[in-house]
C-alpha positions in Angstrom: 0.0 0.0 0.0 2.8 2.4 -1.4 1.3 6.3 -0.1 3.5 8.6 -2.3 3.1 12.1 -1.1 5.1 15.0 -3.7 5.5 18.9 -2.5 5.9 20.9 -5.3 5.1 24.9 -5.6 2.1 26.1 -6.8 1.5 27.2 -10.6 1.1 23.5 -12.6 -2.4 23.3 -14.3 -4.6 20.8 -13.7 -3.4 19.0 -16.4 0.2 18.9 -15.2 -0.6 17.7 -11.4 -2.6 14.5 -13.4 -0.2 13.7 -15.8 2.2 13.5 -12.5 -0.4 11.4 -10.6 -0.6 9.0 -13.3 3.4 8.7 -13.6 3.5 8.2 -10.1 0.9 5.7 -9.9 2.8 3.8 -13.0 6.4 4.4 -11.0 4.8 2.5 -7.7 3.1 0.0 -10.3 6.6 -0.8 -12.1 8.7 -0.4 -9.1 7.1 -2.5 -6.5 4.0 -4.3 -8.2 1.9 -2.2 -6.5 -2.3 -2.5 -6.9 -3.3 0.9 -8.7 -6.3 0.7 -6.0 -3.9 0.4 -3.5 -1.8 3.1 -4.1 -2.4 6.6 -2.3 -0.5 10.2 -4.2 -1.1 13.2 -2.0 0.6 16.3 -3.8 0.9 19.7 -1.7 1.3 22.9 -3.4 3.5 25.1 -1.7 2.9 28.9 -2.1 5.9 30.7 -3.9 6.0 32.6 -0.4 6.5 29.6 1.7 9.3 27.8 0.3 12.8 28.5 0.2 16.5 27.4 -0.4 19.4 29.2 0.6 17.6 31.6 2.4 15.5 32.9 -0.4 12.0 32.2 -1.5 10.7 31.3 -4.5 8.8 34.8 -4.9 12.2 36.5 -3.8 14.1 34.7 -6.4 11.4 34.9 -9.2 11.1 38.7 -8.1 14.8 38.8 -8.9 15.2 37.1 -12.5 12.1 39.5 -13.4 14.0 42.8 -12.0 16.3 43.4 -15.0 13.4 42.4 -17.6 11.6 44.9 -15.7 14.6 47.5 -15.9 15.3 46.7 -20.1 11.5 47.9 -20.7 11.3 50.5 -18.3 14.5 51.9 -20.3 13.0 51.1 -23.4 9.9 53.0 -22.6 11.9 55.8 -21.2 14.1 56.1 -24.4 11.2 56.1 -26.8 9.7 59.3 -24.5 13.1 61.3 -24.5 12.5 62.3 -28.5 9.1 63.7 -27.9 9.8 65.5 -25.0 12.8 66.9 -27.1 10.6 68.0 -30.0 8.0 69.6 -26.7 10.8 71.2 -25.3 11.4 72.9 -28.8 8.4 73.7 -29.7 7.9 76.1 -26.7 11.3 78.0 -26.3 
């Protein structure tokens, strides 16, 4: 009576979590010969928040890879501005 219990962080569709329940199920299955009625999965999902490693979250790390994406567009933005407040500038001296 294999119980197979997975923690993985939020975000997977619906979709995703059951394809892993069936591999799971068919990993206990091959592995041991366990009964597919037999067999328990329980999978947790983890709030980005809530889990870490090496002292930084998930959030805190995604929040990281997004800040220089963030930066590059802000900059782009920025740069396509600076022309027409040139020409403004211009047109009232």
């Amino acid at each position: 009576m294999p119980l197979i219990e997975v923690s993985i962080a939020r975000g997977r569709t619906p979709e995703q979590l059951r394809a892993l329940i069936g591999e799971l199920h068919r990993a206990a299955e091959n592995a041991v010969g366990a009964a597919p009625e037999n067999t328990t999965v329980i999978i947790r999902e983890i709030e980005h928040e809530h889990w870490s490693r090496g002292n930084q979250t998930i959030a805190e790390r995604n929040a990281a890879a997004a800040a220089p994406a963030q930066q590059a567009i802000v900059q782009q933005a920025t740069a396509q501005q600076a022309p027409a407040s040139i020409a403004a500038d211009r047109r009232s001296s």
